[in-house]
C-alpha positions in Angstrom: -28.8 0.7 12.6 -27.5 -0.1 16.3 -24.7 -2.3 14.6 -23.7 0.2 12.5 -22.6 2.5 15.5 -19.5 1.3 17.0 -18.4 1.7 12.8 -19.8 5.2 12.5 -17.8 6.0 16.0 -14.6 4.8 14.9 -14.6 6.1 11.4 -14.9 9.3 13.4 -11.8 8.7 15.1 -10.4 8.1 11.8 -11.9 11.5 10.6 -10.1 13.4 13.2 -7.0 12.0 11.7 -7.6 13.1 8.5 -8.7 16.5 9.2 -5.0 16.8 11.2 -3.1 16.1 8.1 -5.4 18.3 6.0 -4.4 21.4 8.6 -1.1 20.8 8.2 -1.8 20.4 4.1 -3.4 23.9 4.7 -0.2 25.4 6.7 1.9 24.8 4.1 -0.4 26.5 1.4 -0.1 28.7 4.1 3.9 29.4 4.3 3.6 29.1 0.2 2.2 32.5 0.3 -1.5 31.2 1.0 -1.9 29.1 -2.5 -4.9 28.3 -4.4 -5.2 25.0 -2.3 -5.3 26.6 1.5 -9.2 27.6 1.0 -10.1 24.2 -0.1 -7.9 22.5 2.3 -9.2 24.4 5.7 -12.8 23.7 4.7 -12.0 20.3 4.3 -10.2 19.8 7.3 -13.3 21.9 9.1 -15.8 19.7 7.3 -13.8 16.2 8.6 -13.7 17.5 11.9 -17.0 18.5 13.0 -18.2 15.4 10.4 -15.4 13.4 13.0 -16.5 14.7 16.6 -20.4 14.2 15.6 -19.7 10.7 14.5 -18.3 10.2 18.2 -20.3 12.7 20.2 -23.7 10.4 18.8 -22.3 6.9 19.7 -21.2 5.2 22.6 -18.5 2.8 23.3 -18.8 -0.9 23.0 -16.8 -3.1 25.4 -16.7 -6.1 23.8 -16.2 -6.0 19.6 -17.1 -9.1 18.0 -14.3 -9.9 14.6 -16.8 -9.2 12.2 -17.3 -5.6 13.4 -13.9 -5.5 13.4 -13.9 -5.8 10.0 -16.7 -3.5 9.5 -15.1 -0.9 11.1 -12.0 -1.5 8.8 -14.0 -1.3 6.0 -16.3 1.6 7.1 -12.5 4.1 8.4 -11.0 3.7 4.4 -14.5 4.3 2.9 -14.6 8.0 5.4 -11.5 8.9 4.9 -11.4 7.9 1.1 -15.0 10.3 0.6 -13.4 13.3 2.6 -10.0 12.9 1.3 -11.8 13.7 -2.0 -13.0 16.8 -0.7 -10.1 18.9 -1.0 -9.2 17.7 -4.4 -12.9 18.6 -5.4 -13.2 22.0 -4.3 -9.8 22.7 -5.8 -11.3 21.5 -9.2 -8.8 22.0 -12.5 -8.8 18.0 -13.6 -10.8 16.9 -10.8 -13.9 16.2 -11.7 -15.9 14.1 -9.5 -15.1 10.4 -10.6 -11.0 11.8 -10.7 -11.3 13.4 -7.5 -12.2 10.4 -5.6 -10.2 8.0 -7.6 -7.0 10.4 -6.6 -8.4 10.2 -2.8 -8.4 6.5 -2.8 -5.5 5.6 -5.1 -3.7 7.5 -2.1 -5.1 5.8 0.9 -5.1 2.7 -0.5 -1.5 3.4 -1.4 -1.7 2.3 -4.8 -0.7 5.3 -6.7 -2.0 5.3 -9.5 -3.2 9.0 -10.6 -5.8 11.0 -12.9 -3.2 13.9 -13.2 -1.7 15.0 -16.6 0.5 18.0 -14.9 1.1 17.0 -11.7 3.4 19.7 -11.3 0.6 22.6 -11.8 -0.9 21.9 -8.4 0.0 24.1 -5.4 2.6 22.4 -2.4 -0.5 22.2 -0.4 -2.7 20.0 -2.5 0.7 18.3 -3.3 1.4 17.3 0.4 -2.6 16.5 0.8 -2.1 14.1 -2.3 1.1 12.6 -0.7 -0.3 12.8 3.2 -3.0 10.7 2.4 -0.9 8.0 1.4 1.2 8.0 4.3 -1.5 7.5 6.7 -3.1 4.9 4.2 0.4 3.4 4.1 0.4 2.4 8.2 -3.5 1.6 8.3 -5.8 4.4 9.5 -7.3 1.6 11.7 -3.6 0.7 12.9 -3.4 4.5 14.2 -7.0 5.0 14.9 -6.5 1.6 17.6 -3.6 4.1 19.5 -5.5 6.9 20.4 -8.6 5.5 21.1 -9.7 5.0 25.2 -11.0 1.5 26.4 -10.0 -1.6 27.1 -7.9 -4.0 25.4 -10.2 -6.2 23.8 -11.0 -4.0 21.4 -6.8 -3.6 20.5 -6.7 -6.8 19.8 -10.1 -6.9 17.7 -9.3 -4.1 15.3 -5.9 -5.0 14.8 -6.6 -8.7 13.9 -9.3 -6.9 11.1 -6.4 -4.6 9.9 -3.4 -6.8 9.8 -3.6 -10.3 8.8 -2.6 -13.4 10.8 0.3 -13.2 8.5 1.4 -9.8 9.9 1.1 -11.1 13.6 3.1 -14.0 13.4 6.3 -13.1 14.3 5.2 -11.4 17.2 3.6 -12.7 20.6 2.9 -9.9 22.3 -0.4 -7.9 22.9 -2.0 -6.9 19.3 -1.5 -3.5 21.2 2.4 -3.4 21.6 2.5 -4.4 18.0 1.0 -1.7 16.6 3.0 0.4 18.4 6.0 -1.7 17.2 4.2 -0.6 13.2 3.9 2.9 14.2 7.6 3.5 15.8 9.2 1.8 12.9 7.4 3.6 10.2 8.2 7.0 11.7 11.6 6.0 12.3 11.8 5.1 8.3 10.1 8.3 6.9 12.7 10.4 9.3 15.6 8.6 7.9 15.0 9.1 4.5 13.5 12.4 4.9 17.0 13.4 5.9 19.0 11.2 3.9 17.5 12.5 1.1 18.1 16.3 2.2 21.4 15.5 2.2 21.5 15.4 -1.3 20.7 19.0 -2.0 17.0 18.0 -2.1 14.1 20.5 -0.4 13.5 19.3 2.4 9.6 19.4 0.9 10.6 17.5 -1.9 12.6 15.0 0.6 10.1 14.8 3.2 6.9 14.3 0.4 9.8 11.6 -1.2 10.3 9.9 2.2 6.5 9.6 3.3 5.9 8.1 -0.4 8.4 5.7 -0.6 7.9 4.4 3.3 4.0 3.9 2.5 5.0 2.3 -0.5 2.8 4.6 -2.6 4.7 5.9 -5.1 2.7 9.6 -5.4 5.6 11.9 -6.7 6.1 15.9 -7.0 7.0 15.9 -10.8 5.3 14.6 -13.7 8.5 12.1 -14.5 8.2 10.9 -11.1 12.1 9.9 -9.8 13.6 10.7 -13.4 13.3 14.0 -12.5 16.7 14.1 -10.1 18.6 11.7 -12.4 20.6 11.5 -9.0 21.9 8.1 -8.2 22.6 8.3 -4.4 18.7 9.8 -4.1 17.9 6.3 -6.2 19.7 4.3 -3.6 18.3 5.9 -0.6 14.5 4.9 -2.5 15.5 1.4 -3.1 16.4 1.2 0.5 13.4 3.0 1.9 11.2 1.0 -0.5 12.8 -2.1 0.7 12.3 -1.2 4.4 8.5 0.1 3.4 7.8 -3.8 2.0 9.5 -5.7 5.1 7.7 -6.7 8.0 7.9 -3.9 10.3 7.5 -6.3 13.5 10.7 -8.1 12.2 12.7 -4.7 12.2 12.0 -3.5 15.2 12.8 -7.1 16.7 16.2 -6.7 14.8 16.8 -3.9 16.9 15.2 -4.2 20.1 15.2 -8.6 20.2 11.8 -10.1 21.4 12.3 -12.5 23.9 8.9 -14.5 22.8 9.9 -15.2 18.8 14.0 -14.7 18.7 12.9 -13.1 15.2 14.3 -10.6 13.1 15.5 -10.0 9.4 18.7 -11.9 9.7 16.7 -15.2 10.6 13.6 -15.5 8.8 13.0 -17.1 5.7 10.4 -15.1 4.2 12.7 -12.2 4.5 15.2 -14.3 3.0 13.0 -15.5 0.0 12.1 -11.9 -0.6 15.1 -10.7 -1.2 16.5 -13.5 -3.0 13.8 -13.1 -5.3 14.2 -9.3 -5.8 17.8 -9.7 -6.5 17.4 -12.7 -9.1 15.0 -10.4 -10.7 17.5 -7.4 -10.9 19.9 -9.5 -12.2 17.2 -11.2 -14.6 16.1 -7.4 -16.7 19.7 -6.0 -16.0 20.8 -9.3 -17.9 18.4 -8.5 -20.6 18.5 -4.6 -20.9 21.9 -4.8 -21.4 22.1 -8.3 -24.0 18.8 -6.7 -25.7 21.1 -3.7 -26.7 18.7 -1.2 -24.6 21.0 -0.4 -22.4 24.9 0.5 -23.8 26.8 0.0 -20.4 26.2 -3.1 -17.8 26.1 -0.7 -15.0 23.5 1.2 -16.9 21.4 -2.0 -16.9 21.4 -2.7 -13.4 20.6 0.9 -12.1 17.2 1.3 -14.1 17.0 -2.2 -13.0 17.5 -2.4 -9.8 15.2 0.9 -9.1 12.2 -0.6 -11.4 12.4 -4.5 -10.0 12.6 -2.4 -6.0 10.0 -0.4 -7.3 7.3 -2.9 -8.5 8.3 -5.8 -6.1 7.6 -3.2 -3.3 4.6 -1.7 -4.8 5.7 1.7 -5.2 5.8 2.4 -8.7 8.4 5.4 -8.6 9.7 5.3 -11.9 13.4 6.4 -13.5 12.5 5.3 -17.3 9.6 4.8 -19.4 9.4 0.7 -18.8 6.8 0.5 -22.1 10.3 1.1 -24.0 11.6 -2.1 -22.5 12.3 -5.6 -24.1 9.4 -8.0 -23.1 11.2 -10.1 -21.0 11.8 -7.4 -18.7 8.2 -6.4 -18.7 7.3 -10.2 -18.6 9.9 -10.4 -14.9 8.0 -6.9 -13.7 4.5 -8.1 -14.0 5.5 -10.9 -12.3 6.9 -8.4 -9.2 3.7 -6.9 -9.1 2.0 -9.6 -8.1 3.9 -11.3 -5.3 5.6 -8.2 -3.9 6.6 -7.4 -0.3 5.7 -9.2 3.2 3.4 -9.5 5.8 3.3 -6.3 8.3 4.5 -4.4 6.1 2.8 -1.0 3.7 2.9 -3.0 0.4 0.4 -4.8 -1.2 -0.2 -7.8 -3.5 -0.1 -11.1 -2.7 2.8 -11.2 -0.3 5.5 -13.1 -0.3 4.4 -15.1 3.1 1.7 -16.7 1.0 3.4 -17.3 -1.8 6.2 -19.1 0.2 3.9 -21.1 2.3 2.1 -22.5 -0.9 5.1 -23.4 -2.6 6.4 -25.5 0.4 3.1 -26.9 0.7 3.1 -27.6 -3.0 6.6 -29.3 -2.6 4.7 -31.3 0.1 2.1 -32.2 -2.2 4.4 -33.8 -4.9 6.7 -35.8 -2.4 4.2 -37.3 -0.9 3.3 -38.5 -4.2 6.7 -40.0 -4.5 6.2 -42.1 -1.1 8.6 -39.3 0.9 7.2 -39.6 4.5 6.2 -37.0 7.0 6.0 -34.4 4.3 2.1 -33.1 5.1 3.5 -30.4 7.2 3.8 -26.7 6.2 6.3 -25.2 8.2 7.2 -21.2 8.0 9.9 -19.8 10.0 9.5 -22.8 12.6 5.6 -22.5 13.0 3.4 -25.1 11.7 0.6 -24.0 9.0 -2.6 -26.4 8.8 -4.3 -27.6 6.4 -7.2 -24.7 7.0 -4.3 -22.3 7.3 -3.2 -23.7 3.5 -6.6 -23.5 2.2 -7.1 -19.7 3.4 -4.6 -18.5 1.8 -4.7 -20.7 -1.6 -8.9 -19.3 -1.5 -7.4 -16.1 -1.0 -4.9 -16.1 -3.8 -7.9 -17.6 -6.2 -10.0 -14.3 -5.2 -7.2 -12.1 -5.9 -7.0 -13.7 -9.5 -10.6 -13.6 -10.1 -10.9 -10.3 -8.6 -8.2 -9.4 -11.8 -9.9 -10.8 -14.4 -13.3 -9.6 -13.5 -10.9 -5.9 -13.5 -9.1 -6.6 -16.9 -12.7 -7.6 -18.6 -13.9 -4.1 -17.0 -11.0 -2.1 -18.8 -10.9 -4.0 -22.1 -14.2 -2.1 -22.6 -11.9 0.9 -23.6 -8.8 -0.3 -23.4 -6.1 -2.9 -24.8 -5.3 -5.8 -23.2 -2.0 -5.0 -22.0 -3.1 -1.5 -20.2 -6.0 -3.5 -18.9 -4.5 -6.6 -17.3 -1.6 -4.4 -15.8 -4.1 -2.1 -14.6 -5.9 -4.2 -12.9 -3.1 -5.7 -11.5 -1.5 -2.8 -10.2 -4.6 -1.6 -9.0 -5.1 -4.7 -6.8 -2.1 -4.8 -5.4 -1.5 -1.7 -4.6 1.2 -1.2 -7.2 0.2 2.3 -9.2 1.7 1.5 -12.9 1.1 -1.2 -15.3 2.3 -1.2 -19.2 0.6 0.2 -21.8 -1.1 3.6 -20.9 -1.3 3.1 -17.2 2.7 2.9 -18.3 5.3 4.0 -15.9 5.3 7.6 -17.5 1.3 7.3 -18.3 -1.9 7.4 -15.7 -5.5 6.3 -15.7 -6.6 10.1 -17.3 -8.0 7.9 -20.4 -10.0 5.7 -18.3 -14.0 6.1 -18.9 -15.8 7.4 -15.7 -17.4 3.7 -14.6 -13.9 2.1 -15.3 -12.5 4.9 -13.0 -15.3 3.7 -10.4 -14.4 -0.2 -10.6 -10.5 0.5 -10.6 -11.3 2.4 -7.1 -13.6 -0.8 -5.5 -10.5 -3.1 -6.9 -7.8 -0.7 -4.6 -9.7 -0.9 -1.7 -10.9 -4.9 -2.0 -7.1 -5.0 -2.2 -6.2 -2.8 0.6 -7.9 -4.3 2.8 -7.2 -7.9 1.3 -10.6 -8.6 0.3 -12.2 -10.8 2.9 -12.9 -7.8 5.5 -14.9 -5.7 2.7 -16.6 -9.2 1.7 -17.6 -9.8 5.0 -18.8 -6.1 5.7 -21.4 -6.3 2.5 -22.6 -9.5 4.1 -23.3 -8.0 7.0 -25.6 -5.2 5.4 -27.9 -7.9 4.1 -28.0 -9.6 8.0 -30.7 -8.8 10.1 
């Protein structure tokens, strides 16, 4: 049990979080003329608290933090905050039951988005910022936030970020683990601000622009309205997503170096080729379904064709899954170059999920490796990203990790076939590993996961967090209940 406290102490910390954002959930039930959701929200927030400060108050501080408490502690914050995120939802009742309730809770800290809901638009502004709050702070990492306010020394900085963010986040930066995350934080804020206020400037509430902003920049994809984006039919609020979504999937490191340069890495967006192969990608694939809405006779008008394309490929490349059309209407290819998105998606140090595009970059070079060596090409066993040499181990990692995500998607499709077709359950359990919220079929763009028996509900929620917190951390946490 004496391992187990340093995790119990900082899920507190991570508690005291929550119960914040649920206060200020419960103010604006508040200002809405005290809604049906203020009650639920305040005991919620009460119940994370006191549940918060106990969790510290019993445990004392550890000095030194080994990695794999580290990745405990990562594993133990989004299981506390996923159960008491639930809480509000719960008492609220309406369609949550118990299985929905949770699976709402950590569909929005894991940032996936995926939702129970049939008429999202019937709950109160309070339970709607709740819903949308709890992405935002899954979006940055509650451990990423939970490492600033903590007191100690900087050991254990360096020992949860390293849990939270993977080598591939850190990479192009040098610094203390500590300065990055403040580098994370600072950037994210600055994002959500922006687009909060960009997208006032379109007419917009500013609750419907700030709950817009804090989805998009988490990369969540939680919306107001039961046709998510559709429902503004606004083009300049569409662009001011795609950027936000964009920024949301870019390494946030890399940004801030843009703007304040690092004299360690000389990085930023303008220099770095994973940035580079990202949005190379995410353009051919715009022009790839623009191409074929608009050849397939879907679409009337060219410029048509590339606005629901170039929102839906930002979108699903990004992880968001904000939607402006009903993608299950679309000709196969285009759903065939979306699926696709879903699964690579955005970068390294970023809020979106999937695969990341890091990875897939660094296999392909080492893949392109691989066959010229075959050819007699010389000097071609080294994988290089960005200037920095990968190893073989490095290479390995990642092609092992890439293998579990796969598996990890088949063993989910399998799950959801029970019930399901094969489309809604492969792009379920897809979307639901990386992060991404919709699939095709009745997890559509305009659908949800309603239809979903209760145990499928269950396993789609343990595939969103093995994702989350790409897999390895919550593999190596079980292990560690079985140690003596």
């Amino acid at each position: 049990m004496k391992k187990w406290n340093t995790t119990l102490r900082y899920a507190g910390f991570s508690l005291i979080g929550v119960a914040l954002l649920m206060f200020i959930s419960a103010f604006i039930a508040f200002r809405n003329d005290m809604d049906d959701s203020f009650n639920p929200l305040v005991f919620s927030g009460m119940a994370a608290l006191l549940s918060g400060f106990f969790a510290i108050i019993t445990t004392k501080p550890q000095e030194n933090m080994s990695v794999e408490e580290g990745f405990r502690i990562v594993t133990g914050c989004w299981i506390a905050a996923c159960i008491f995120g639930a809480l509000p939802f719960l008492i609220y009742g309406g369609e949550f039951t118990v299985v929905n309730a949770f699976f709402e809770s950590v569909s929005g800290f894991t940032t996936t988005g995926g939702s129970i809901l049939n008429d999202i638009e019937a709950l109160p502004d309070g339970l709607q910022f709740w819903r949308i709050a709890s992405a935002w702070i899954g979006g940055i990492g509650i451990v990423t936030l939970v490492s600033l306010v903590i007191s100690g020394q900087h050991d254990r900085h360096s020992v949860l970020a390293s849990a939270e963010l993977s080598d591939l986040a850190k990479s192009y930066y040098g610094g203390r683990k500590k300065h990055f995350v403040y580098r994370m934080i600072t950037v994210y804020l600055i994002i959500t601000s922006v687009s909060t206020i960009a997208l006032r400037l379109t007419k917009m509430s500013w609750f419907d622009a700030a709950t817009l902003a804090m989805s998009a920049c988490s990369t969540c994809g939680f919306c107001t309205k039961n046709t998510s984006v559709a429902f503004y039919d606004n083009a300049v609020v569409e662009v001011i997503l795609i950027a936000a979504m964009l920024m949301g999937a870019t390494n946030f490191s890399l940004m801030f170096s843009t703007v304040w340069p690092d004299k360690r890495t000389h990085k930023n967006l303008f220099n770095t080729q994973v940035v580079r192969w990202f949005l190379a990608l995410v353009t051919m694939a715009i022009l790839a379904v623009t191409a074929n809405l608009y050849f397939s006779g879907y679409c009337s008008s060219f410029p048509k064709a590339l606005r629901l394309a170039a929102f839906q490929v930002c979108s699903l490349s990004t992880t968001t899954g904000f939607a402006t059309a009903d993608t299950n209407l679309w000709p196969s290819g285009s759903m065939g170059i979306l699926i696709l998105c879903s699964l690579v998606c955005g970068c390294s140090g970023s809020t979106s999920g999937g695969i990341k595009m890091d990875r897939f970059v660094i296999v392909i070079k080492s893949l392109k490796g691989m066959v010229d060596s075959l050819i007699g090409v010389k000097n071609v066993n080294r994988t290089k990203l960005d200037g920095q040499l990968k190893t073989e181990d490095n290479v390995i990692s990642i092609i092992a990790f890439m293998g579990m995500y796969v598996f990890i998607i088949a063993i989910g499709t399998l799950i959801f076939a029970i019930s399901m077709d094969f489309k809604t359950s492969l792009t379920a359990s897809i979307a639901c590993m990386g992060s991404v919220g919709p699939g095709f079929g009745d997890v559509g763009s305009m659908g949800n996961y309603a239809g979903f028996l209760s145990f499928q509900k269950v396993a789609a929620m343990l595939i969103m967090i093995l994702g989350r917190v790409e897999i390895f951390p919550m593999l190596i946490a079980i292990r560690s209940i079985f140690r003596h």
